[in-house]
C-alpha positions as CSV (number, residue, x, y, z in Angstrom):
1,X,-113.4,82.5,100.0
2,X,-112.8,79.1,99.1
3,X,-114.2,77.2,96.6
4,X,-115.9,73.9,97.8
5,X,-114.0,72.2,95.1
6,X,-110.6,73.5,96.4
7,X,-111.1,72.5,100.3
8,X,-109.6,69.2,100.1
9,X,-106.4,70.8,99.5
10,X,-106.9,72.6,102.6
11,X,-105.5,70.9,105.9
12,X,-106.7,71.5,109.1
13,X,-105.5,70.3,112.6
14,X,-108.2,70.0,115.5
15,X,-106.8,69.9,119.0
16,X,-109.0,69.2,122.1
17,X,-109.0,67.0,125.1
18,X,-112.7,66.4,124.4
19,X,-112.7,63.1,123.2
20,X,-116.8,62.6,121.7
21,X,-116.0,66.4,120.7
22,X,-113.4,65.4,118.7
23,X,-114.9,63.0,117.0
24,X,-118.0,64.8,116.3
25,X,-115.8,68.2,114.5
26,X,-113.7,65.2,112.8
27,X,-117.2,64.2,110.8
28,X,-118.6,68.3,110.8
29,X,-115.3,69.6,109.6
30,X,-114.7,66.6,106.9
31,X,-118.3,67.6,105.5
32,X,-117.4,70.8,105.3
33,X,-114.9,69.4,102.2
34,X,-111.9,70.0,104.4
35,X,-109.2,67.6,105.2
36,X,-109.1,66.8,109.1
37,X,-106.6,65.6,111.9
38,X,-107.2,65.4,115.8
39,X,-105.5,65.5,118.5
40,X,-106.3,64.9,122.3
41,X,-103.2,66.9,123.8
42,X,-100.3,69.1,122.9
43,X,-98.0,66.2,122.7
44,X,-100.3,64.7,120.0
45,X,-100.7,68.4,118.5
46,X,-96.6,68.3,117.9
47,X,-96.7,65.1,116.6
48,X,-98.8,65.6,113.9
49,X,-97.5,69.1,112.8
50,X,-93.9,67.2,112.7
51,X,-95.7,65.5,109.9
52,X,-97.6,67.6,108.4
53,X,-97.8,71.2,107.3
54,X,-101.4,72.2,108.3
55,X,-103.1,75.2,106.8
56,X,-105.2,75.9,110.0
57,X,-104.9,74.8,113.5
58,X,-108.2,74.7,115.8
59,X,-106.9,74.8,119.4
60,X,-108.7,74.6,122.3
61,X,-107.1,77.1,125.2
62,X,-108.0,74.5,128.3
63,X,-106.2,71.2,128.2
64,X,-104.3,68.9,130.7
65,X,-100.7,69.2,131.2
66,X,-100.1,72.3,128.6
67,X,-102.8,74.8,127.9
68,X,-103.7,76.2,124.2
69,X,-102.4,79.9,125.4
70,X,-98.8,78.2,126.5
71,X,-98.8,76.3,123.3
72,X,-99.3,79.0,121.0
73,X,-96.2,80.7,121.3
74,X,-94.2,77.0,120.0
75,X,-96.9,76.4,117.8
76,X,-96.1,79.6,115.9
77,X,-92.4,79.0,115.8
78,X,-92.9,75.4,114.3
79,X,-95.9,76.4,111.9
80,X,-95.1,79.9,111.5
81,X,-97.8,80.1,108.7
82,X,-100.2,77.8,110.1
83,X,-103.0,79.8,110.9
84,X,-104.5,79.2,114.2
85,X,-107.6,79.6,115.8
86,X,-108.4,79.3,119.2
87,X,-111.3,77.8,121.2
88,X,-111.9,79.4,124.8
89,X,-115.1,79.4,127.1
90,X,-116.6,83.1,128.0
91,X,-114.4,83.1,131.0
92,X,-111.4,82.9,128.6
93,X,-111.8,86.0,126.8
94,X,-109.1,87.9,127.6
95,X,-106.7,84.8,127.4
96,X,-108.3,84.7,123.9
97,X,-107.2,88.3,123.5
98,X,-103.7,87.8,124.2
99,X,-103.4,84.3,121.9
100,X,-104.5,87.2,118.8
101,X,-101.4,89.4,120.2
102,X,-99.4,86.1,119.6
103,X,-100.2,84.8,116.1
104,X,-103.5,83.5,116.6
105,X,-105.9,84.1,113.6
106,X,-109.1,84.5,115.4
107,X,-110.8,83.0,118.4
108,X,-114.3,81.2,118.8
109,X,-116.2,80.7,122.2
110,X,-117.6,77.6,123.0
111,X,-120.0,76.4,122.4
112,X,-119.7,77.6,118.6
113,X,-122.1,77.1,115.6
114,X,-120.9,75.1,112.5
115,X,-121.5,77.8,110.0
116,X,-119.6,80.2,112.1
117,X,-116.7,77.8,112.4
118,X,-117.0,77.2,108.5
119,X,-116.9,80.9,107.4
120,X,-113.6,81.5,110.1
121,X,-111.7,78.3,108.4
122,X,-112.6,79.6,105.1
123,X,-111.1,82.8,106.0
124,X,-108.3,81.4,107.7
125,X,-107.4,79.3,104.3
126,X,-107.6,82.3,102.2
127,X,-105.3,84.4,104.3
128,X,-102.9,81.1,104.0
129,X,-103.2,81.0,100.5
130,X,-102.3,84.7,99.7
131,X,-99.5,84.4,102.7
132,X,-97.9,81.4,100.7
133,X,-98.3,83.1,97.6
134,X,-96.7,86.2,98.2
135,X,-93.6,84.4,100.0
136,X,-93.3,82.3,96.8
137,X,-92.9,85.5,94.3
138,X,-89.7,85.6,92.3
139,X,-87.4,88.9,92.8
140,X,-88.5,90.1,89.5
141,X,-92.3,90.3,90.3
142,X,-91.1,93.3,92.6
143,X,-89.8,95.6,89.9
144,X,-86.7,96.2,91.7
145,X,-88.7,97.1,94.7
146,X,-88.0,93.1,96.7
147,X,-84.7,92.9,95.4
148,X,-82.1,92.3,98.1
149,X,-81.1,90.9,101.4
150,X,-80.1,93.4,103.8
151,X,-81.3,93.2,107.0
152,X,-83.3,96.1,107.2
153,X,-84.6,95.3,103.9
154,X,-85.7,92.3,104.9
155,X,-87.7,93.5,108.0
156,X,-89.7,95.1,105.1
157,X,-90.5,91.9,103.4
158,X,-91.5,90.0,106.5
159,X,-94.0,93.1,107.7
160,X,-95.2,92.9,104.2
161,X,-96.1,89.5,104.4
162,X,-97.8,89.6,107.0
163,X,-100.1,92.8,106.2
164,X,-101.0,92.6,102.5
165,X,-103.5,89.8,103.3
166,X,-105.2,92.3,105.9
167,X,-107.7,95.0,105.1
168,X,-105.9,97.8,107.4
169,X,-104.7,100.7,106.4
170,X,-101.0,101.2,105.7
171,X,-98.8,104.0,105.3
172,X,-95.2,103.5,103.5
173,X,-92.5,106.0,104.6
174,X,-89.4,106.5,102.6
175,X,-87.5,109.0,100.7
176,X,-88.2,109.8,97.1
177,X,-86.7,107.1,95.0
178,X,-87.1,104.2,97.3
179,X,-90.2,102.6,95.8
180,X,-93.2,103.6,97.7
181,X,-95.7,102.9,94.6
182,X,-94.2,99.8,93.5
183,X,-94.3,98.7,97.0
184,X,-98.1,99.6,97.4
185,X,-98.8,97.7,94.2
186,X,-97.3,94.7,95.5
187,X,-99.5,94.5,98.4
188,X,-102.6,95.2,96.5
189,X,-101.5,92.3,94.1
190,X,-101.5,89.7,96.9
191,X,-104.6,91.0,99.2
192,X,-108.1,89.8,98.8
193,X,-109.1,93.2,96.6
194,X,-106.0,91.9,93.5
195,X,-108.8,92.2,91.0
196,X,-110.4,95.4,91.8
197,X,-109.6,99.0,90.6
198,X,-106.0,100.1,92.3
199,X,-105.6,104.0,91.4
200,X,-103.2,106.4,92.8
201,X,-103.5,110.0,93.4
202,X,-100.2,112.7,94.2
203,X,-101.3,114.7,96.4
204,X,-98.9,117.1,96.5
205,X,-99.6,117.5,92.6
206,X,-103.0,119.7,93.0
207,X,-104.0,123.2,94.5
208,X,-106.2,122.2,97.4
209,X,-109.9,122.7,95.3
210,X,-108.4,120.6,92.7
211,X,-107.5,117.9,95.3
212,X,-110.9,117.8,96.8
213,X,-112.4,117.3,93.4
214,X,-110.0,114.4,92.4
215,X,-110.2,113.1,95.1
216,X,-114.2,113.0,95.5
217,X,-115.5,114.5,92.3
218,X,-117.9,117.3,91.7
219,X,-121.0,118.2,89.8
220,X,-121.9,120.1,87.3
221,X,-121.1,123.9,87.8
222,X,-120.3,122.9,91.2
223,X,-117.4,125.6,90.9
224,X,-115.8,127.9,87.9
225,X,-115.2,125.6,85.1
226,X,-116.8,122.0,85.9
227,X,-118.5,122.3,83.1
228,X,-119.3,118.4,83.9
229,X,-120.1,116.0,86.2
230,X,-116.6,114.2,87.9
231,X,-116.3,111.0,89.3
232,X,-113.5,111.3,92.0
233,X,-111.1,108.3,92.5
234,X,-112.7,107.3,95.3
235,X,-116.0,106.0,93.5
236,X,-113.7,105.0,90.8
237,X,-111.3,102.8,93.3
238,X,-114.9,101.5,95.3
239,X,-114.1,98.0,96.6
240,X,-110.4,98.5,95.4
241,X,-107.2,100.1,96.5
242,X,-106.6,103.8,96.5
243,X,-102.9,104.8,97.1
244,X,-102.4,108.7,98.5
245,X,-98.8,109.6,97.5
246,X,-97.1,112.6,99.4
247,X,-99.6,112.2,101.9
248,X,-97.6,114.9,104.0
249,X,-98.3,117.6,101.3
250,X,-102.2,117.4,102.3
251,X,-103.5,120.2,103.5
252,X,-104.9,120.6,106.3
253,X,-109.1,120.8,105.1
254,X,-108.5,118.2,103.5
255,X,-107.0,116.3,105.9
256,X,-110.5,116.7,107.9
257,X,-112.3,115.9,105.3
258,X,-110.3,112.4,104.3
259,X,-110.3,112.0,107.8
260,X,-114.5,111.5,107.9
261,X,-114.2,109.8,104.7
262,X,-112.4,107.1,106.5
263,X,-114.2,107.0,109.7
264,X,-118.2,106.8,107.5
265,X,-116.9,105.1,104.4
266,X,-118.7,108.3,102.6
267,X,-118.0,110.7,100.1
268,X,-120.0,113.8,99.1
269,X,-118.5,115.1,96.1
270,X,-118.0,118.7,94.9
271,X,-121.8,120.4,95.3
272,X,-123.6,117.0,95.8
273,X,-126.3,117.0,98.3
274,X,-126.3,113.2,98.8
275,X,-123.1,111.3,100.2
276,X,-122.5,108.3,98.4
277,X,-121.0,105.3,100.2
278,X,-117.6,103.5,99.2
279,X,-115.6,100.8,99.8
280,X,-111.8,101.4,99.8
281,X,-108.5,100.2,101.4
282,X,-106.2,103.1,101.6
283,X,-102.4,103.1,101.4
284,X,-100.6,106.5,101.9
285,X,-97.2,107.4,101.6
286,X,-95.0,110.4,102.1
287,X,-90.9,111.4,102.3
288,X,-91.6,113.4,105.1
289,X,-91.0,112.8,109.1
290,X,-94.9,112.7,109.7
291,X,-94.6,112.5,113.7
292,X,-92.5,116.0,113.5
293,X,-95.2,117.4,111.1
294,X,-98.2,116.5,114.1
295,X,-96.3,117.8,116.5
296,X,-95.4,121.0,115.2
297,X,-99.4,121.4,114.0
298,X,-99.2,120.8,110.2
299,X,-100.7,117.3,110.3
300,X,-103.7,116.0,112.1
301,X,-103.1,113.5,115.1
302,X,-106.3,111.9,114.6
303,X,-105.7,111.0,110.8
304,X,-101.8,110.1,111.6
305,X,-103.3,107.2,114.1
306,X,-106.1,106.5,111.4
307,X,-103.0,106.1,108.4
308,X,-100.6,104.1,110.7
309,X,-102.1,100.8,111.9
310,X,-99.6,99.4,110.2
311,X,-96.4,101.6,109.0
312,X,-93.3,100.3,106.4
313,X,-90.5,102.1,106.4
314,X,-88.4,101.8,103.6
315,X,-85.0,102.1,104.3
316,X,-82.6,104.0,101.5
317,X,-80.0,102.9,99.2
318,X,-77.1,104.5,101.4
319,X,-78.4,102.0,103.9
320,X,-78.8,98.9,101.7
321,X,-75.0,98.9,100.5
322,X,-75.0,94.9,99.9
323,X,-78.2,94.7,97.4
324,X,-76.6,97.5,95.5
325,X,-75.0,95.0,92.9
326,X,-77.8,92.5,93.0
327,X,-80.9,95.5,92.2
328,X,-78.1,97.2,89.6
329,X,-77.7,93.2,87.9
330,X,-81.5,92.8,87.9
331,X,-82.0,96.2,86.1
332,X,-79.9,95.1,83.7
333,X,-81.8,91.9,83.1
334,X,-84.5,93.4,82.2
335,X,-83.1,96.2,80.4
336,X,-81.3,93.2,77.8
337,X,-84.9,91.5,77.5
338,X,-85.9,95.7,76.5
339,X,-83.8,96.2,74.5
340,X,-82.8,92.5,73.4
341,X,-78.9,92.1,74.4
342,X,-76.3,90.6,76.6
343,X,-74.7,93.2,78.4
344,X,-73.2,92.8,81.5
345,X,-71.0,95.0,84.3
346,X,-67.1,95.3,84.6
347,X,-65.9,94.4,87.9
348,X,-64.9,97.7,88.2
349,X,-68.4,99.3,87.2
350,X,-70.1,97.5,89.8
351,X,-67.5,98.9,92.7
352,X,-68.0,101.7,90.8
353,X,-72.3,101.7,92.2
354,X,-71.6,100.2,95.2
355,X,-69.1,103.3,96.3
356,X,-71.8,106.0,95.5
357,X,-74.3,106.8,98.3
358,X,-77.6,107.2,95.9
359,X,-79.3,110.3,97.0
360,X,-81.9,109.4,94.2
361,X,-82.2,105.9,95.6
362,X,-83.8,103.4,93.5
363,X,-84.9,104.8,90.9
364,X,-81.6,107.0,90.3
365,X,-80.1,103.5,90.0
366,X,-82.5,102.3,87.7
367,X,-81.8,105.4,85.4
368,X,-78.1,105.0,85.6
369,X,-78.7,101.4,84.4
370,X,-80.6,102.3,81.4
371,X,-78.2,105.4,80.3
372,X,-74.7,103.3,80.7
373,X,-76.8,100.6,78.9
374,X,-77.4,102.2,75.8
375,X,-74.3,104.1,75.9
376,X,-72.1,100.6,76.1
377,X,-70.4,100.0,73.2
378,X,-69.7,96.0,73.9
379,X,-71.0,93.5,75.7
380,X,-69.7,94.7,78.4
381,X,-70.8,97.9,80.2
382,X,-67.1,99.7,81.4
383,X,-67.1,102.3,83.6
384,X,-67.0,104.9,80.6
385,X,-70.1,104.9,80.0
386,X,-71.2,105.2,83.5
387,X,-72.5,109.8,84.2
388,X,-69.4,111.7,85.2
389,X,-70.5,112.1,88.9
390,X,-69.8,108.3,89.4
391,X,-66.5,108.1,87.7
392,X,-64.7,110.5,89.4
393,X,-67.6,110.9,93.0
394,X,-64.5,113.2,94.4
395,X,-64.6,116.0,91.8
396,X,-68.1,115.8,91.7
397,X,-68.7,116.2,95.2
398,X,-66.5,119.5,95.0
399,X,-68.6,121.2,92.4
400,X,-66.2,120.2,89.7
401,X,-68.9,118.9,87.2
402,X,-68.1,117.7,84.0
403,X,-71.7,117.7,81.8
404,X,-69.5,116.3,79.1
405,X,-71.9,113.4,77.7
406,X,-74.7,114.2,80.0
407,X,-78.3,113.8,78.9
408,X,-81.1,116.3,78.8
409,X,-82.8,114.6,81.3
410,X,-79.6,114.5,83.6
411,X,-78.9,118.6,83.1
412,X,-82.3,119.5,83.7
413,X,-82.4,117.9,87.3
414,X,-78.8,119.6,88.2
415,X,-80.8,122.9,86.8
416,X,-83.9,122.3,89.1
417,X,-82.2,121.8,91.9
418,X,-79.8,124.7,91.4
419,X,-82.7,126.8,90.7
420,X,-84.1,126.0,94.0
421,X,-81.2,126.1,96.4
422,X,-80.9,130.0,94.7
423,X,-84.5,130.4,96.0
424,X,-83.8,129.1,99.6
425,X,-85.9,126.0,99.3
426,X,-89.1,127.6,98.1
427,X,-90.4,125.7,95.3
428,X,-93.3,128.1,94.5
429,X,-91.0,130.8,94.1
430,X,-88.4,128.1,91.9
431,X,-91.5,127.1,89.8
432,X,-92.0,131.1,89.1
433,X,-88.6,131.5,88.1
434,X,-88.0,128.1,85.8
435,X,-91.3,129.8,83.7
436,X,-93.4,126.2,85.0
437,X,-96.5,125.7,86.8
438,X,-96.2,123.9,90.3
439,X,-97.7,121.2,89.5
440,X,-95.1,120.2,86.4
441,X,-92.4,121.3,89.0
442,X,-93.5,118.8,91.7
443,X,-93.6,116.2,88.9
444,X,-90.5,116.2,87.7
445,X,-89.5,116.4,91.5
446,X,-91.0,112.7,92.0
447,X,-90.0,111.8,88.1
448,X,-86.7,112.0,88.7
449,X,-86.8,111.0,92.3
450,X,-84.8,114.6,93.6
451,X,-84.5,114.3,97.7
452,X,-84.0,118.1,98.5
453,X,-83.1,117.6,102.0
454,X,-80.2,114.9,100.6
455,X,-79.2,117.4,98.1
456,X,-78.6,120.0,100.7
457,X,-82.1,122.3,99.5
458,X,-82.6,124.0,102.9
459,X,-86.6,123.7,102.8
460,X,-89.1,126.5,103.6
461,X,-92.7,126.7,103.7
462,X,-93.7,127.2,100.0
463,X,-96.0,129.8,101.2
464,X,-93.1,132.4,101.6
465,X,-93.1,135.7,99.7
C-alpha cells in the first residue's frame, strides 16, 4: 500500500458531470493525502491530462456528450499508464465489465463508500508505481534476459509489464537457453511479493516420490529414509514466489495433486494428517509444446488452463538476429567488470555471432563470451579465439569437428548428446550408458542449455526398454 506520507506524490484525476459531487470527492479525496483534479466533462478530462500525467483517473461511465465507456479507449492511448477506475450505477455493470477488458483498473458502483474508494486508489497507486518502475530498469538489471529490440522480443517486454504487478499465475514457454528463470526472477522483483522468499524447483530433476516431497515436504518416517521431518518449498516460498521449471516433465499424480494445491491454497505433506495453508504465486515454465502434450493425454487440461492465465513465450535466438550483437556486447561488459579488463569484439567476430543460428540460445552465447574472453590475447577479442564450430559453421555443420582448443566443458556436451542420439532419444537409457544418475544427466541438460529436438535427438518416451 501506500504510505500516508508518500500520497501527495500521487495524482489523481476525478471526472464527473456531477457538479456538488465533485466538489464533495475534491475535499474526501484531498483528505485522503492525495493530490486531486476535477473535471465536469471529457473535454475538461483531456485538458487536464494534456497537462498532467495522473497516476489514477476516477471516471464516471454516464456523462453528456461522451460517455466514460467511449472515453476509455482515448484515455488509454493518451495515459497509457494512468490507471483508471470507473464509476457506473448497478444498471451499468456489464458496461463496467467491458471498461476492465479495455484498460480499466477496477470499477466502483455508485453510490460508493470512502474507505472503499481509498483502499481501490491505494491499490491503483501501487500498481502504478511498480508499472513505472519496472519500465524504468536499465538493460543490465535483466541479466541478459531484456537485452534487445526485436519485435518479438519486445512483445515480451510489454506483456511483462503489464503482468508482474498482477498476482496471476504465469507460465513462460521457451526453449532451453532462452532465459526462463531469469525472466521469472524479473517479475517477482517488480510484483508486490519483491521481498518475500522466491525459490525454484526442476521438476524434471526428481523421481516422482522425491518431487512430491520437495515439493510439499514429509514427516518423519513418512517413507524409507525420511529419517526427518521436511519442509517442502511450498511452506518455505509461503507469501512468496515459487517457480516450477520443466513444468512439462510433471507427472501426471502430481499434476493432480499441484492441481488442488492451487485450487485450496493447501498442502498436506508426505504422511501429515493435517493440511497446512499457503500463500504462493506460481510461475511455471517448460521447453515443451504443452497444448500437444494435453491433447495427446500426457498433461492435464484443467491444470494447463489453471498455469496459463497469462502465458510469455520467449522467442529464440535464431529468431532475434538483430539483438545478437547488443546481448553478445553486454556479456562482455560484464565479463571486463569480472574479470577487470577492456576487451572488446573485431568487426569480424561479431558477424562472426550474428551468422550462427544458437541452438543453445542465450545462454550458449553467454558461454561463448566468457571462453573467447579469457582466451583473447589483446584487447581485442579476434575471431581465433572464438570455438571451432563458429569459425568455420560449414565444416562444422558436416561433422567435420575440430576439438582442437575445446574445453572440457565444450567436449562433454558434444559427448552427451552423441551418447543420446546412439540411444534413439532415450535419456534413461543415455544416463545408463554415460555411468550417471538421471538426475545429474538432466542437469547438465539445463546447465549447458542442450535443445535435443534442435540438435536433431529424435525423442522417445524415457520409459522405453
Amino acid at each position: 500500500m501506500t504510505k500516508r506520507h508518500d500520497r501527495i506524490n500521487a495524482s489523481v484525476l476525478f471526472v464527473d458531470d456531477d457538479a456538488s459531487l465533485r466538489r464533495v470527492m475534491q475535499l474526501e479525496i484531498e483528505r485522503m493525502g492525495f493530490d486531486v483534479t476535477v473535471a465536469g466533462d471529457v473535454a475538461a478530462a483531456r485538458e487536464a491530462i494534456g497537462k498532467k500525467d495522473f497516476d489514477v483517473v476516477i471516471l464516471d461511465l454516464r456523462m453528456p456528450k461522451v460517455n466514460g465507456d467511449e472515453y476509455l479507449v482515448e484515455l488509454k492511448k493518451e495515459s497509457p499508464w494512468s490507471e483508471v477506475i470507473v464509476l457506473t450505477g448497478n444498471a451499468n455493470i456489464d458496461v463496467a465489465i467491458e471498461c476492465m477488458k479495455n484498460g480499466a483498473y477496477d470499477f466502483l458502483t455508485k453510490p460508493c463508500s470512502l474507505d472503499q474508494l481509498e483502499i481501490l486508489i491505494e491499490k491503483a497507486c501501487e500498481k502504478r508505481r511498480l508499472v513505472t518502475q519496472f519500465e524504468s530498469l536499465q538493460p543490465r538489471a535483466f541479466a541478459g534476459v531484456g537485452v534487445g529490440n526485436s519485435p518479438s522480443f519486445q512483445r515480451i517486454k510489454e506483456m511483462v509489464i503489464k503482468v508482474a504487478p498482477t498476482e496471476e499465475p504465469i507460465l513462460i514457454l521457451g526453449e532451453n537457453g532462452t532465459g526462463k528463470e531469469l525472466l521469472a526472477r524479473e517479475i517477482v522483483r517488480y510484483c508486490k511479493r519483491t521481498d518475500q522468499p522466491f525459490v525454484t524447483v526442476n521438476c524434471s530433476a526428481f523421481s516422482e516420490s522425491l518431487l512430491e516431497a520437495e515439493l510439499f515436504g514429509h514427516e518423519r518416517g513418512a517413507f524409507t529414509g525420511a529419517d526427518r521431518r521436511r519442509i517442502g518449498v511450498f511452506q518455505l516460498a509461503d507469501h512468496g514466489t515459487i517457480f516450477l521449471d520443466e513444468i512439462g516433465d510433471m507427472p501426471p499424480s502430481m499434476q493432480a495433486k499441484l492441481l488442488r494445491t492451487l485450487q485450496s491454497g493447501e498442502v498436506r505433506p508426505v504422511g501429515a494428517e493435517k493440511n497446512i495453508y499457503v500463500d504462493v504465486r506460481l510461475i511455471s515454465a517448460t521447453n515443451q509444446d504443452l497444448p500437444r502434450l494435453v491433447e495427446d493425454g500426457a498433461f492435464r487440461r484443467d491444470l494447463y488452463h489453471r498455469l496459463n492465465t497469462f502465458t510469455l513465450q520467449l522467442p529464440p535466438l535464431r529468431d532475434r538476429g538483430e539483438d545478437i550483437a547488443e546481448l553478445a556486447e553486454h556479456f562482455l561488459a560484464e565479463q571486463n567488470r569480472r574479470i577487470e579488463r577492456r576487451l572488446s569484439f573485431s568487426a569480424e567476430t561479431l558477424g562472426a555471432l550474428k551468422a550462427y543460428s544458437w541452438p543453445g540460445n542465450i545462454r550458449e552465447l553467454q558461454n561463448v563470451v566468457k571462453r573467447a574472453s579469457i582466451l583473447a590475447p589483446g584487447d581485442v577479442i579476434a575471431s581465433e579465439s572464438l570455438p571451432e564450430y563458429l569459425k568455420n559453421p560449414r565444416r562444422a555443420s558436416e561433422g567435420e569437428m575440430d576439438i582442437t582448443g575445446m574445453s572440457a566443458e565444450e567436449l562433454e556436451e558434444i559427448h552427451i548428446v552423441k551418447m543420446i542420439q546412439a540411444c534413439d532419444g532415450n535419456k534413461r537409457e543415455a544416463a545408463r550408458r554415460l555411468k550417471i544418475s538421471n538426475k545429474t544427466l538432466y542437469n547438465k541438460l539445463h546447465a549447458y542449455g542442450i535443445d535435443l529436438e534442435t540438435a536433431g535427438v529424435i525423442r522417445v518416451p524415457d520409459t522405453a526398454q
